[in-house]
N, C-alpha and C positions, 0 to 999 in steps of 0.2 A: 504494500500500500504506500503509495506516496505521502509524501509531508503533506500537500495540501490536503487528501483523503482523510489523512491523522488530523488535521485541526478540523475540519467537517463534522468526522464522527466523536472530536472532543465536543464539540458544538453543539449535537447532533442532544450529547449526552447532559449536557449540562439543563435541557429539554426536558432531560428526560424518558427519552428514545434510544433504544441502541439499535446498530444500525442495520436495518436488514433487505435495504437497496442494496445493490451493485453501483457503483459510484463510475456511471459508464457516460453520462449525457455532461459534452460540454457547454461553456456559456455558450457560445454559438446554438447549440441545442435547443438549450432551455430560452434562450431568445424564440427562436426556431418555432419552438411549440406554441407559444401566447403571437407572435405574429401569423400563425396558419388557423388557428381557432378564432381570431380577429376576421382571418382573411377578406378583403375589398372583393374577391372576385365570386364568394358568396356571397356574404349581406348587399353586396351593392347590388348585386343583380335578383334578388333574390326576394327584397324589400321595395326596390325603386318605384313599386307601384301605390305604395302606402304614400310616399311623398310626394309623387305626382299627381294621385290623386287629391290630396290635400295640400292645397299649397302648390302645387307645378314648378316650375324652375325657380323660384325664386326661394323655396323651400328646401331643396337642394342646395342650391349655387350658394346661400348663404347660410341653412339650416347647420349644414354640414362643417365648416371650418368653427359654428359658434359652440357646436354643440363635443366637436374635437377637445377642441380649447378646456373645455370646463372635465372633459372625460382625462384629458392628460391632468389636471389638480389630483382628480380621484387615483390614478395611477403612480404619481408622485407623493401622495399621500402611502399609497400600497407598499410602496419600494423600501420607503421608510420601515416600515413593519418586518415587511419581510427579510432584510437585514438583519434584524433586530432577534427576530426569530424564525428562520428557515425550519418549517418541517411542511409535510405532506397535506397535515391538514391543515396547515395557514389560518385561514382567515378565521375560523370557528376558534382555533388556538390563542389567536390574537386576543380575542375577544375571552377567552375563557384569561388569559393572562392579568388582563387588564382593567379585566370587569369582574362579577362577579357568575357563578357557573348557566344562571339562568342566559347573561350574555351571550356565552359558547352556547348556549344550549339552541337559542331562536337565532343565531348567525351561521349555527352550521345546516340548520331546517333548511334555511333559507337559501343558503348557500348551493346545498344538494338540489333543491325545485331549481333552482336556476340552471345547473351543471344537467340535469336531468332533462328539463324544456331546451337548453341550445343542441345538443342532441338531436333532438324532435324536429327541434325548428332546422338544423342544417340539414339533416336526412330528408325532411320531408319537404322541404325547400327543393332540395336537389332532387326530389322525384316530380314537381311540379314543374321545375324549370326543364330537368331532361324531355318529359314527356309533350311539355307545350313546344319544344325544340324538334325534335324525332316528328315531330303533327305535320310541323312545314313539307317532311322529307317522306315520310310515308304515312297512307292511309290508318293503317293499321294501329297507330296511336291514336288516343282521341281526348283531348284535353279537357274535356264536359264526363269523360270516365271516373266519378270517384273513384269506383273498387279499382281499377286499372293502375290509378295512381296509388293508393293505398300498399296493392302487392308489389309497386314498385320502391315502396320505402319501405316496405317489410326484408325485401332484398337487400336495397343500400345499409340498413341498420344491420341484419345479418352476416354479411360481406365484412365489413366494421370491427363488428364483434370477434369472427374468426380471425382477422388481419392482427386483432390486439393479444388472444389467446397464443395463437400459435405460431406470429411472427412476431412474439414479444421482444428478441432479441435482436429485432430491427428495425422496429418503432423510431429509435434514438437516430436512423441512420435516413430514415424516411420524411424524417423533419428539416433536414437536411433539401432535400430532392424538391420537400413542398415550397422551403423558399425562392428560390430558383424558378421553381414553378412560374410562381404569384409576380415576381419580378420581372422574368422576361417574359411572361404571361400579359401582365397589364400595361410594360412599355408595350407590346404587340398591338392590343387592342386603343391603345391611346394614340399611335400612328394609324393606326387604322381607320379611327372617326375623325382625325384630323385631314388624313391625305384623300381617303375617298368621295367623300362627298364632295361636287364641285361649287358646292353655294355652303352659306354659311352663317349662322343668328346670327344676330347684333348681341352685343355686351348687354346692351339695354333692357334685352326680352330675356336674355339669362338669367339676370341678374332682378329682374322686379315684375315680369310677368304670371301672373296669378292664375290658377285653376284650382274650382272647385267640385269635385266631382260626388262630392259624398251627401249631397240635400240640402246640408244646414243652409240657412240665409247667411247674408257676409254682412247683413246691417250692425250698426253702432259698434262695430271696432269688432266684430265676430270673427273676422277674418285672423285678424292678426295675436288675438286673445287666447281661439280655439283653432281653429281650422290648422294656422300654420305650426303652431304645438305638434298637430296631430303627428305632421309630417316627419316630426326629428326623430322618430324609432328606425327611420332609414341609418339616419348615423349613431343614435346609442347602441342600436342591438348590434351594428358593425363591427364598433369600436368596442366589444365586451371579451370575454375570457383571456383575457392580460392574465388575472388569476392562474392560467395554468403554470406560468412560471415559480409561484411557490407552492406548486402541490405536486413538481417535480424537482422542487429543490434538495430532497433527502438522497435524490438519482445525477446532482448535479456537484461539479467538484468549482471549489470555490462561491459554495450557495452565497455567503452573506454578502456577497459583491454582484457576482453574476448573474442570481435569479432577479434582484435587485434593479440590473441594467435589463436583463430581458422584457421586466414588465413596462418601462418606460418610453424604452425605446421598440418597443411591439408598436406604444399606441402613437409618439409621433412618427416611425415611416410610412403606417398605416393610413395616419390621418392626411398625411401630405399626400401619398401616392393616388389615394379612395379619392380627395377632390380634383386632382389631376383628372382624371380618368371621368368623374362623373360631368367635369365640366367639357370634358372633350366630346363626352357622349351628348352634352345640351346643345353645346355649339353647331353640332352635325344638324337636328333639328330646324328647317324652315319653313315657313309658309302653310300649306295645310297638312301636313304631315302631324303637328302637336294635334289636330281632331282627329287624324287617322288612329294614333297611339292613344287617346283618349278612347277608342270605340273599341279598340285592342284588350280592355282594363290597363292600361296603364303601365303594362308590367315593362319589363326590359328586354325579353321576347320581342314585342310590337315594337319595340325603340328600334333594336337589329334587321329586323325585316322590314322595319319601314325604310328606313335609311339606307341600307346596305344591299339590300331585297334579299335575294335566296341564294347568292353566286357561293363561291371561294372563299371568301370574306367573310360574310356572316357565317359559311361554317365554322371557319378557322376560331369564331370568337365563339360562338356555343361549343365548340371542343375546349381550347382553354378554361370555359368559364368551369363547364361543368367535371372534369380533374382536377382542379382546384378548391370544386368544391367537396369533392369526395377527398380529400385530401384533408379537408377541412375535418370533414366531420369522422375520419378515422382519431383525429387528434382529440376531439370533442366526448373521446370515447375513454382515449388514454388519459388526460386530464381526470375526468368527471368516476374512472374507474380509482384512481390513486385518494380521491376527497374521499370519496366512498369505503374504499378501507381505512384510512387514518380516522374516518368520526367512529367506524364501527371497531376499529381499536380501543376505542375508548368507550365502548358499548354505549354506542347513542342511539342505534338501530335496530328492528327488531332481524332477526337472526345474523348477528354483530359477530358469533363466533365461524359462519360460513364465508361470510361478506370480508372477513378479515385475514384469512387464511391466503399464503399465497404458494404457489402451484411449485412446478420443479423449476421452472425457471427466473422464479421468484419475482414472480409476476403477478397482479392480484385479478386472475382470471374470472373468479365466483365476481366480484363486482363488477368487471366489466358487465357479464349477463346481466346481473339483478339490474343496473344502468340504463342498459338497454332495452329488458324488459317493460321498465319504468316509464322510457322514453316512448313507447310503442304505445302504453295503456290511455298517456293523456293527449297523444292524439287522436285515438276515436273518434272525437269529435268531425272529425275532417270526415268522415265516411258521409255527413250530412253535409250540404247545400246545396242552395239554388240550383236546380237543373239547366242548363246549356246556356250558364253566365260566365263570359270569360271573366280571367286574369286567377287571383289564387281564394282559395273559401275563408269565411273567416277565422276558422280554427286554425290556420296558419298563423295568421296575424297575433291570434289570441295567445299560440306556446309562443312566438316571440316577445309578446307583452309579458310574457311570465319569465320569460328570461332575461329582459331587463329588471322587473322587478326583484324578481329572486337576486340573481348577481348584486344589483348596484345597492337594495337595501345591506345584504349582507357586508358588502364592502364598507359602506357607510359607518355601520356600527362599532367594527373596533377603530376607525377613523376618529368617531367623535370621543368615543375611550381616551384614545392616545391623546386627543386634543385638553382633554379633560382632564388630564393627568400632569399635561403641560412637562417644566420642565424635571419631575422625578422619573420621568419615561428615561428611558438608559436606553440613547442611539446605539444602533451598531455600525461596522464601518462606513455607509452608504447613507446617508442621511441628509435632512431639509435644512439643517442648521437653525437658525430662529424663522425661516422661513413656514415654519407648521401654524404660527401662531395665524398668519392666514390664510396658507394656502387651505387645510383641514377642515374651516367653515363654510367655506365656499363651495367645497367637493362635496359637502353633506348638504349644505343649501341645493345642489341641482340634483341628487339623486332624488331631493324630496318630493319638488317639481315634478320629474319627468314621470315619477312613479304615481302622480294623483292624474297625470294626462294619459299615459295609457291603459288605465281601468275604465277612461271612458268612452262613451260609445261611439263610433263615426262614421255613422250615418243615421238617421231620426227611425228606419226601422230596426231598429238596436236598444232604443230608449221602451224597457219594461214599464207594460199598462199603460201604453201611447197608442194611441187609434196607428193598426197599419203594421203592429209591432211583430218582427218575424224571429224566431227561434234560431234559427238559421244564421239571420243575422247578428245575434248576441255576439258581446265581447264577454267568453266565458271565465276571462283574466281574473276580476275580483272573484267568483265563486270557487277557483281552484286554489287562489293563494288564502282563503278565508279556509277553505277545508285542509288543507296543507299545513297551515302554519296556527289553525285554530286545533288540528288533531294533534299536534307538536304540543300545543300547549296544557291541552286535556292532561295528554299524556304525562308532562311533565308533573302536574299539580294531584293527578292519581298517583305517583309513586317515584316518577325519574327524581324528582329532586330530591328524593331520600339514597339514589347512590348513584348519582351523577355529580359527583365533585370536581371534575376537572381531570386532565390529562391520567391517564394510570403511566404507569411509570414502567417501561418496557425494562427500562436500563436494570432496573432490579432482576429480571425475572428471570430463569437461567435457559 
């Protein structure tokens, strides 16, 4: 074991952990893994129809850099922590450190609904965007097919699960591959909307041109109050699982530095390259082409075949997109499988002794399944909508809204801990210097925000016990996070707080 290995698992120990990673993932790595879980060439194409329909370019073109901005505080904040304390379970840890056990207890709930919905929402993303993709090219896909789509994310989630079981010993080497990917992936596609099109917006209609596609009225300031709100889950749910870099820090050799830089700089190459690209994709758009893409739903499908038609080109970019995104969400797997054991190390789960167990290759294989399993059950919902409505059903919408909240609350909580704790917190090498006194309120001010705007509804047949109101339509956001985090709490006040104390202590145990 190398020196650096020895002061990790000194580290590792003083935690409280002994160490039972392979200490195989460099910083590169662990960067690697929170910028492909981020990945622009899913959420951006994946979501672009939520922000175009609410909001249109201007929701975008500006949504996105404002909304960056305030997600790198949250990630700066993170970095901080993670430092401080590199282990697997991170953020629930943080918060069991720094608060009191009921803390860890609703940080790591919350944590897991998040880790468990981007999952959902990347797999199931990627079988909406493959399937609307494959429609242009052959018959035999049909984009109005629930069940079609459904067994096609039963696949992608399958697929996933095997890659993390039984190519667990090249996981570390494929995070690698996915950068690269996403890199000469999204210069490709950003010469692409630049050089092909031979006309081209103005700055002006990028930049302040409004669409509202979702009913509300836009009087007395609705526009800009609600509507354009709606649209920033394009760049929150983008810009999210940065976290994977501390919940592979116990697998990462110089965590308190490295996992550290992975999560910061995941979310600014992300956020500069994602506007690059979304803005090249607006600029392409002229004249009536924004009502053709409007009649499309919105999605970014209708953006590529409008603009590019069906040639070379728009294949080239539905190939890119959709390997990147399966790229994505094999990471979404390894990530959300490592949270998963480290909380059920700590018996916070019910069957904590399977889910914690790891395989020969010392890998936590039982949690990837239970993960995935997990991920599969809360999108159900998607088996229902609208019959032969283009763009994506709302139970898409609705696991991304849960994986904004799930994430950004959990993040939030040992943030405003650490804030609150001020200067008795003990930085570790990586740190804000006096810069926490504001960066930390601000990070916890917009997860608060974003988290009251996407529980709600958008579109008026959405709004329960309103003449017109469709089932279909619901944002099933609050009634999952309310059963989620309200049976977390049952649970808690029936018995966990009687032997949930906090971290158990592996290091003892032979």
């Amino acid at each position: 074991m190398s020196s650096t290995h020895d002061a990790d698992a000194k580290k590792l120990a003083e935690l409280g952990y002994k160490q039972e990673f392979d200490r195989k993932w460099s910083g590169f790595n662990n960067f690697a893994i929170s910028f492909s879980i981020i990945s622009i060439l899913s959420g951006c194409f994946t979501t672009f129809g939520q922000a175009w329909n609410n909001g249109g370019p201007v929701a975008i073109a500006l949504g996105w850099p404002l909304v960056a901005t305030f997600v790198t505080l949250v990630g700066l904040s993170m970095a901080e922590l993670v430092s401080a304390m590199p282990t697997a379970g991170g953020i629930y840890y943080w918060s069991l450190k720094l608060g009191k056990p009921i803390h860890g207890w609703i940080t790591g709930w919350l944590n897991l609904m998040g880790l468990i919905a981007v999952t959902a929402g990347v797999d199931f993303g990627l079988a909406l965007f493959a399937q609307n993709a494959a429609a242009q090219y052959w018959k035999w896909f049909n984009p109005t097919n629930l069940k079609q789509t459904f067994l096609m994310f039963v696949i992608i989630l399958l697929l996933h699960v095997l890659i993390n079981v039984y190519g667990a010993k090249l996981i570390h080497q494929f995070q690698g591959v996915n950068v690269w990917w996403h890199v000469v992936g999204v210069a490709t596609i950003i010469l692409i909307f630049i050089f092909y099109p031979t006309h081209h917006a103005s700055a002006s209609w990028v930049f302040s041109h409004h669409i509202n596609n979702g009913g509300f009225g836009t009087g007395n300031g609705k526009f800009w109050w609600y509507i354009f709100p709606l649209g920033f889950l394009l760049s929150q749910y983008t810009l999210t699982g940065f976290d994977a870099s501390a919940h592979v820090s116990e697998e990462t050799g110089g965590a308190s530095t490295e996992a550290a830089k992975g999560i910061w700089k995941s979310i600014v190459y992300s956020g500069v390259a994602g506007w690059i690209m979304l803005l090249a994709m607006l600029f392409s758009i002229v004249g009536p082409q924004a009502d053709a893409i409007s009649k499309g739903g919105g999605s970014s499908g209708a953006v590529i075949v409008t603009v590019l038609g069906l040639g070379i080109w728009a294949k080239l970019v539905f190939i890119i997109s959709c390997v990147g995104q399966f790229l994505c969400g094999m990471s979404c797997v390894t990530a959300g499988s490592r949270m998963l054991f480290a909380f059920s190390r700590d018996k916070a789960v019910p069957g904590s002794g399977w889910f914690s167990k790891l395989d020969g290759n010392r890998n936590p294989s039982n949690a990837a399944i239970g993960l995935a399993t997990a991920a599969l059950v809360i999108t159900l919902p998607a088996l229902y909508a609208p019959k032969g409505v283009p763009g994506y059903p709302v139970a898409f919408f609705a696991v991304t809204s849960i994986t904004v909240i799930g994430l950004f609350t959990a993040f939030a909580i040992p943030i405003y801990l650490r804030w609150r704790m001020g200067d008795k917190f003990v930085q570790g090498e990586w740190n804000l210097g006096k810069h926490w006194k504001w960066i930390a309120p601000l990070a916890v001010l917009e997860v608060a925000i974003v988290s009251i705007y996407f529980i709600l509804p958008a579109t008026p047949t959405a709004i329960p016990f309103r003449k017109g109101f469709s089932l279909v339509s619901f944002n099933y956001t609050p009634v999952a996070v309310i059963v989620i985090l309200g049976g977390a709490l049952i649970w808690w006040f029936a018995g966990a707080k009687n032997h949930f104390k906090g971290p158990i202590r592996t290091i003892d145990q032979k």
